[in-house]
N, C-alpha and C positions, 0 to 999 in steps of 0.2 A: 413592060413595066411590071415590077412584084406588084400583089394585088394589097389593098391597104390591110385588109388585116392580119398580112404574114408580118407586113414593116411593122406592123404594131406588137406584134407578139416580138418580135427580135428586141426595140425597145425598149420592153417591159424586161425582158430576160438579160439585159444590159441593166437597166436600175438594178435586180432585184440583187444580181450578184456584185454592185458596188456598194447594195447596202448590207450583202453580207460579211464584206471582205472589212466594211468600217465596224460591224459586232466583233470580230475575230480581234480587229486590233487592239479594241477597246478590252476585251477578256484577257489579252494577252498583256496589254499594259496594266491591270488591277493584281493581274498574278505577280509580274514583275516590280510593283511598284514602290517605294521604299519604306512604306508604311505598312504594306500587305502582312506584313508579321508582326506588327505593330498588340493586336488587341492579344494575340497566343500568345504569347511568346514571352520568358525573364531573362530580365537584360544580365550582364558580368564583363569585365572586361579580364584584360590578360595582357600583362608589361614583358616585351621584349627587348632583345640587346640590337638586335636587327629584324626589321619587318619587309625586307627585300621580298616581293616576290607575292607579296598578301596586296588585293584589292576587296575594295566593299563589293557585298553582295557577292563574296565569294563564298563558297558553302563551309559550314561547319559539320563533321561528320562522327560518329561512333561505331568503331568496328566496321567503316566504309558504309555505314547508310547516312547520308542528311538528316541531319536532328535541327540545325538553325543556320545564319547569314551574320555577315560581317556585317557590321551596321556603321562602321567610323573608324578610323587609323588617325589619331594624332599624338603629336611631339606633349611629353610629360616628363618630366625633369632630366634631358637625355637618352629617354631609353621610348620607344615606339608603344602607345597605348591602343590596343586596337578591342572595339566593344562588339561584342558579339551578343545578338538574342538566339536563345534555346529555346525549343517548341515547352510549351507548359505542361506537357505529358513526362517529361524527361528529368527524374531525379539528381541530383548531382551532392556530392557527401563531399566532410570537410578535406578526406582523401584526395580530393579528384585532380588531375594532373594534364597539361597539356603538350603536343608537341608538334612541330611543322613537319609537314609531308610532302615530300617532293612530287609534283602530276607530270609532270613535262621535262624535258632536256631544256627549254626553253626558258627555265625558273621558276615558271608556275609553281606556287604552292597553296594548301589549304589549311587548314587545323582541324588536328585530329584528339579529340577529348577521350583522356578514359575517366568515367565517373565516378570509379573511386568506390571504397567497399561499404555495401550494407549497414555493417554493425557502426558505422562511424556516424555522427550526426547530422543532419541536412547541412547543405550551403545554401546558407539565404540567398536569394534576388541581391545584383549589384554590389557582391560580392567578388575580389579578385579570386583567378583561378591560376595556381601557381604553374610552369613550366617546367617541365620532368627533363627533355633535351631539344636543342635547337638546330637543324641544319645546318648543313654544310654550305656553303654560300659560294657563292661566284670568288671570290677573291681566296679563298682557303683554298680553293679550286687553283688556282691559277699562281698561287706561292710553293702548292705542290709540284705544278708541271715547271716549274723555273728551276726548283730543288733536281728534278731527274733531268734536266736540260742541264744543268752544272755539272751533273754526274757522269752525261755523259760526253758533256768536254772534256772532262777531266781522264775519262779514257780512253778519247780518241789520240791526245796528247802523248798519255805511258804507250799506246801503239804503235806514235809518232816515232817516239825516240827510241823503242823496243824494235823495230823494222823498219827504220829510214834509212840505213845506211847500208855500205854496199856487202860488209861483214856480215851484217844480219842477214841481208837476203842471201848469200851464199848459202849460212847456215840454213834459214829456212828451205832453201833447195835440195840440201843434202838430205835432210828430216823429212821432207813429199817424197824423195827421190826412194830414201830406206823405208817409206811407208808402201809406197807403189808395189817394191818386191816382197815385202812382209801379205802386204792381201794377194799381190800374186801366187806366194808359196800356199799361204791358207785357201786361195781358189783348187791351186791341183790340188791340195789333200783332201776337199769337201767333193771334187771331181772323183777321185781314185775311189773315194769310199760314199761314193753316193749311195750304190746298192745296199749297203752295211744301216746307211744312217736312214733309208728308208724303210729296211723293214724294223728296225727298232724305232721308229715313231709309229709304225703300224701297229706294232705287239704293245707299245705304249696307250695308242690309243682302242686297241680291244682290251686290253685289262682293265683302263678307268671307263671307256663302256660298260663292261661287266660286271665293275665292282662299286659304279658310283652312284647305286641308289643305297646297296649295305653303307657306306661311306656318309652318305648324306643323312641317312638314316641314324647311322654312329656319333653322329657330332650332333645332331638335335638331341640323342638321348644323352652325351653327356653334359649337353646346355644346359639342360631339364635338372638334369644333376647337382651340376655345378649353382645352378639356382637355389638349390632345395637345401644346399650345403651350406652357403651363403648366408642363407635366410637360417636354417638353425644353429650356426655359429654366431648370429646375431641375436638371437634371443636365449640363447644358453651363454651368451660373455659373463653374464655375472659369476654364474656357478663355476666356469673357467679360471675366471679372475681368482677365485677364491680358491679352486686346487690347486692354481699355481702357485699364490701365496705357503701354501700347506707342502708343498714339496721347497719352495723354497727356505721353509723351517726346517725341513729336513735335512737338506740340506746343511745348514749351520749346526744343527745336531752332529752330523756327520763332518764334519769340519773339527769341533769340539773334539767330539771322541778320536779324532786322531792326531792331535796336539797332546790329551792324555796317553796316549798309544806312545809318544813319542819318549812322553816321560817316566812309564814306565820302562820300556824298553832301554833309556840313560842307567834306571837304576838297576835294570838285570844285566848290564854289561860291567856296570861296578862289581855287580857280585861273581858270574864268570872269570872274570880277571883272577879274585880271590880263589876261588877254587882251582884256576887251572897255576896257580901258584902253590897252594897247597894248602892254602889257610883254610881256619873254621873247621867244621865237624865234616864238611861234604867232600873239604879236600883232601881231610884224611882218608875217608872210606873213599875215593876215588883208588887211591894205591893199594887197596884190597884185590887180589883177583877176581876171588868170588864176587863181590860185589860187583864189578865191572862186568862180570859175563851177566848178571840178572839186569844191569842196566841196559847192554846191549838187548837181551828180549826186548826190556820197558820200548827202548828206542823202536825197535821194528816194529813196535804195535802200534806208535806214535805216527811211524812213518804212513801206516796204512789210511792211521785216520787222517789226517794230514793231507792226503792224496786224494781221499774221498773229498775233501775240503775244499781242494782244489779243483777239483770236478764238479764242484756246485756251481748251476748255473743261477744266474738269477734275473728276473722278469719283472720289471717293473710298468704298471699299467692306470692308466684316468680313465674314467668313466663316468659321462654327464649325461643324463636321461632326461626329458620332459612329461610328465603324468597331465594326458589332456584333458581329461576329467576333475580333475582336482587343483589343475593349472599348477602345480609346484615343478622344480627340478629336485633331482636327485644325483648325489653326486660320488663314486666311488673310488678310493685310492687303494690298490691292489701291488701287492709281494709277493711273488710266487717263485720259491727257493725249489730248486730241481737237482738234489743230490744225482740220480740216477734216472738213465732213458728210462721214460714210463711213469715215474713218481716222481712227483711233488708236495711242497707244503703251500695252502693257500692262506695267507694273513692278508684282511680287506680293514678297511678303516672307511664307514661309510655313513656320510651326512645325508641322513631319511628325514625327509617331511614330517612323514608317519611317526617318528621316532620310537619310544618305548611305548608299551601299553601294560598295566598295571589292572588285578584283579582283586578288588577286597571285598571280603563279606564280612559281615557285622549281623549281630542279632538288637534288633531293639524288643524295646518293653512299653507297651502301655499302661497308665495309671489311670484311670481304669482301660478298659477298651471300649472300643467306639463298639456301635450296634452290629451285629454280624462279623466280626474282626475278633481274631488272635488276640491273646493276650502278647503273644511273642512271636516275631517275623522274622522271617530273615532275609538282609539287603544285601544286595550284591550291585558294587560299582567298578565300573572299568573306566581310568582316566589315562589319556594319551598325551606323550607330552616330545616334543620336538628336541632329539640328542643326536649324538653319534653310537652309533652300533659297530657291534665289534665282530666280524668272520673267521675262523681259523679253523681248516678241513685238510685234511687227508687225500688227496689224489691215487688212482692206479690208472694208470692207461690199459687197456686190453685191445689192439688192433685200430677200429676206427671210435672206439666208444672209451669214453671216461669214467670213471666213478667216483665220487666223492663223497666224504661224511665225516660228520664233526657237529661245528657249532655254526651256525647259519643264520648273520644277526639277531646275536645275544642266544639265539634258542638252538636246540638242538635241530637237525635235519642234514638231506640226502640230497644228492643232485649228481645228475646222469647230464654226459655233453659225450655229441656226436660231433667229428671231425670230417668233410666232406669236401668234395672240389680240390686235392691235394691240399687241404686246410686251411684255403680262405675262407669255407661255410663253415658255420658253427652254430647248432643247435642246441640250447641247454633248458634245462629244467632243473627246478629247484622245487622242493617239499620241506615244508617246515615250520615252525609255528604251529606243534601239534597241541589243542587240547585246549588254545587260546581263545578261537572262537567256533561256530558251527563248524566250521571243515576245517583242515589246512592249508595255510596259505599257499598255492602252487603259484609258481611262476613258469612262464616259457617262454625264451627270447631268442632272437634268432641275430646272430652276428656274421656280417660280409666285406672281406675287409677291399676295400676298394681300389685304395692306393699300398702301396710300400709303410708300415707303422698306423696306417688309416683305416678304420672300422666305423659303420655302422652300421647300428641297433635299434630293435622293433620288438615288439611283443605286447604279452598281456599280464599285468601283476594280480596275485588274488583272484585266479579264477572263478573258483568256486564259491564267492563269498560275496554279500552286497558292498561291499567295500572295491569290487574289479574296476581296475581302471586300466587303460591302454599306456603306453610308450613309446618313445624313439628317442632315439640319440648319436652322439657318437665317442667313440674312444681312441686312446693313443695307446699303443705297448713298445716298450723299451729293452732291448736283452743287454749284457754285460756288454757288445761292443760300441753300442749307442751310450752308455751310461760313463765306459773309456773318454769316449769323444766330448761327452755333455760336461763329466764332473770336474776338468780341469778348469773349461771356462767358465764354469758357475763360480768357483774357487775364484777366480780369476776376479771378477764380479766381486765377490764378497770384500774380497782384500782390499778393493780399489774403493 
C-alpha cells in the first residue's frame, strides 16, 4: 500500500491544479467578456447594404492591428447597423472611412477603419462612420460563375455545330494531316541545320555575356537621363510655352509678308508685260542696244547675288535656361543666316530676368551741409529692370574654333565657341558687358546635343562678379530642311 502521506501529496496536487485551471477560466472569461471594453473604449456605429459575414466581437482593425470589437448587428431601416467600440487611445476625424475585409474563403469578414486625415476635425463618440467600399459577397460571387457558365455553353454549342458533322471533321483531318507535314518539313530543316543554329546561339550568348554589364549599365544611364529631362521640361513649360507662342508670332509675321510678296510680285507682272510690249520709258530703252548690253552686265551681277542668296542657309534655334541662384528662367530665340561655309550672322532675341541695367550719376547740393560733408556729392545709381535684349554678331569659323563680335545683349562683346565630338560638344564663351560693373560679365556654357535637334546646356553666367549664378537647360535647333517640313503645317494651322 502507498504510504499516507505520498496519497496525500497526490490529493493536494489534484486540488491545487483544479483550482488553477478555475483562475485560468475565470481571466479568460473577464478578457473575453462583453463588457470588458466597456469602460475604454467609444462607441460609433456604421450602416451597411449587407452585413454577411460580420459577428459580434469580431475585431475591428487599423492597418491590420486591433483597435476595437463589434458590440451589436441590427436591422435599421433596411440596411444592417452594426456598433462598434474603439479603444479610447484611437483618434478618429470627420474623414474617416470604413470597409469590409475578407479573412477566410469561408466568408469571414472584419472591418477595417482608416481614421481619416489630421487636419480634419475630431469625430465625436456615437457618431456614424461612413463606408468607403463594401465586399464582394457570396452571391456577386455566384451571378459571376453562372455568367462564365453561360459563356461557356454558348461555346461548347459554336463547336457543336462548327465540328459535328462528317464535312467538318474531313476538313479538320486534312488541316492535322497538312500540319503533321508542315512540323515534319520544319523538323528536317532544324535537323539539317542544327550545327548552324548552334553555334549562333553560342556567339549570341557570348556577346550578351560580354556586353551585358556595358548594356545594363547604358540603360540605367539613360533612365537617369531621361528623368532629369523629364523633370526639366517640367519646370521650364512655362518658358517653353512662351517661346512657342513667340515663334508662333513669327510665324503669322511670315505668313503676312508673303500675302504682301504676292502682291507686289501681281503688280511687277503688270509692269513686265508693259515693258516687254514696249510701252513706258523702260520699254523704249529696252530697243537700245547699248542699253541692253549694260543691262545684260546689271543682270550678271544680279545673278551672282542672287546665287549667293540662294546659298544662305538658315538656322533657326530656342533656348530655355534655369539660373539656380536666382530661381528665374531665361529664355533665347536665335537666327543664324550662313551666307558661306564658315560665316554667319547671329540675330538672338532674348527674354533676361536680368534685363537692362542703367547707370545715372547726379550731383546733389546741400543747403547748408551737414557737419563733415561736401557741400556737393556725387550719386551714382544703377536700376535694373526686366526686358528683352537684343544679340547681333558676326561669326568666322576657323577649323574647330569660332569667333564672334558684335553686340551681345544690347552691349558690345566677344565670344570664342569650340566645336568638338564631330560637333555634338560645344564649348562657348561670351565677354561683355564691359565697363558696366567691376569686371565683365563672362559667361561659359557647355552644349551636348543628345538626340537628333536635342541639346543640353550647363554653365556659369557672370563669372567674375557677385552677381554669378549657375545654369542648365536645354535647346532645339532647326536648319532650312526642318523649317521646309514645319512651315507648311504651321501654315496649315493658321488657315484652319
Amino acid at each position: 500500500m502507498m504510504p499516507p502521506m505520498r496519497e496525500a501529496w497526490r490529493s493536494a496536487r489534484v486540488g491545487l491544479m483544479v483550482l488553477l485551471g478555475i483562475a485560468a477560466g475565470i481571466v479568460v472569461y473577464r478578457y473575453v467578456h462583453e463588457d470588458a471594453a466597456g469602460a475604454d473604449s467609444e462607441m460609433y456605429y456604421v450602416l451597411f447594404d449587407d452585413a454577411q459575414g460580420l459577428i459580434r466581437k469580431s475585431q475591428v482593425v487599423i492597418a491590420g492591428i486591433p483597435v476595437g470589437t463589434i458590440e451589436d448587428i441590427s436591422l435599421e431601416g433596411g440596411r444592417a447597423r452594426v456598433d462598434i467600440a474603439i479603444d479610447d487611445d484611437i483618434q478618429l476625424y470627420e474623414d474617416a472611412r470604413v470597409a469590409l475585409k475578407a479573412v477566410s474563403l469561408l466568408g469571414e469578414k472584419l472591418v477595417e477603419i482608416n481614421p481619416g486625415t489630421v487636419s480634419e476635425a475630431p469625430l465625436p463618440p456615437g457618431s456614424e462612420i461612413l463606408v468607403s467600399a463594401e465586399a464582394v459577397g457570396a452571391s456577386d460571387v455566384m451571378a459571376t460563375v453562372n455568367e462564365v457558365a453561360e459563356n461557356v455553353r454558348e461555346v461548347t454549342a459554336q463547336l457543336a455545330r462548327s465540328f459535328g458533322t462528317d464535312e467538318a471533321g474531313d476538313r479538320m483531318e486534312s488541316a492535322l494531316l497538312n500540319l503533321s507535314e508542315a512540323l515534319e518539313g520544319v523538323n528536317r530543316t532544324i535537323q539539317q541545320n542544327e550545327a548552324v543554329v548552334q553555334r549562333t546561339l553560342a556567339n549570341i550568348e557570348t556577346t550578351t555575356a560580354a556586353g551585358g554589364p556595358e548594356l545594363v549599365e547604358a540603360l540605367r544611364n539613360l533612365n537617369a537621363t531621361s528623368a532629369d529631362v523629364r523633370e526639366l521640361i517640367a519646370n521650364g513649360r512655362p518658358s517653353l510655352e512662351r517661346g512657342v507662342e513667340e515663334v508662333d508670332d513669327a510665324v503669322v509675321s511670315i505668313r503676312r509678308a508673303s500675302e504682301q510678296l504676292e502682291d507686289v510680285l501681281a503688280d511687277t507682272r503688270v509692269v513686265t508685260d508693259r515693258v516687254a510690249s514696249g510701252e513706258g520709258t523702260i520699254g523704249r530703252l529696252t530697243s537700245d542696244e547699248v542699253l541692253i548690253d549694260e543691262v545684260e552686265g546689271v543682270a550678271e551681277g544680279l545673278n551672282n547675288l542672287v546665287g549667293g542668296l540662294g546659298r544662305l542657309q538658315t538656322i533657326v534655334g530656342i533656348r530655355s535656361e534655369y539660373n539656380f541662384l536666382a530661381n528665374t528662367f531665361k529664355t533665347y530665340f536665335s537666327l543664324r543666316l550662313q551666307a558661306r561655309e564658315g560665316r554667319y550672322f547671329l540675330v538672338q532675341l532674348i527674354d533676361d530676368p536680368r534685363g537692362t541695367v542703367r547707370t545715372t550719376q547726379s550731383t546733389v547740393s546741400r543747403t547748408p551741409p551737414a557737419e563733415d560733408e561736401p557741400a556737393r556729392c556725387t550719386e551714382t545709381r544703377t536700376t535694373r529692370s526686366e526686358a528683352l535684349v537684343f544679340t547681333f554678331q558676326f561669326a568666322k569659323r576657323i577649323s574647330f574654333a569660332t569667333f564672334r563680335f558684335g553686340i551681345l545683349e544690347n552691349t558690345g562683346g566677344l565670344g570664342l565657341d569650340l566645336h568638338l565630338i564631330r560637333n555634338r560638344l560645344e564649348l562657348h564663351t561670351d565677354v561683355f558687358a564691359i565697363g558696366v560693373q567691376a569686371f565683365p560679365r563672362v559667361r561659359f556654357r557647355a552644349a551636348f546635343e543628345i538626340v537628333s535637334k536635342l541639346w543640353i546646356n550647363a554653365g556659369i553666367d557672370d563669372a567674375f562678379n557677385e552677381s554669378a549664378d549657375f545654369f542648365m537647360g536645354l535647346s532645339l535647333r532647326f536648319n532650312d530642311d526642318d523649317l521646309r517640313s514645319i512651315l507648311p503645317f504651321a501654315g496649315g494651322l493658321l488657315g484652319g
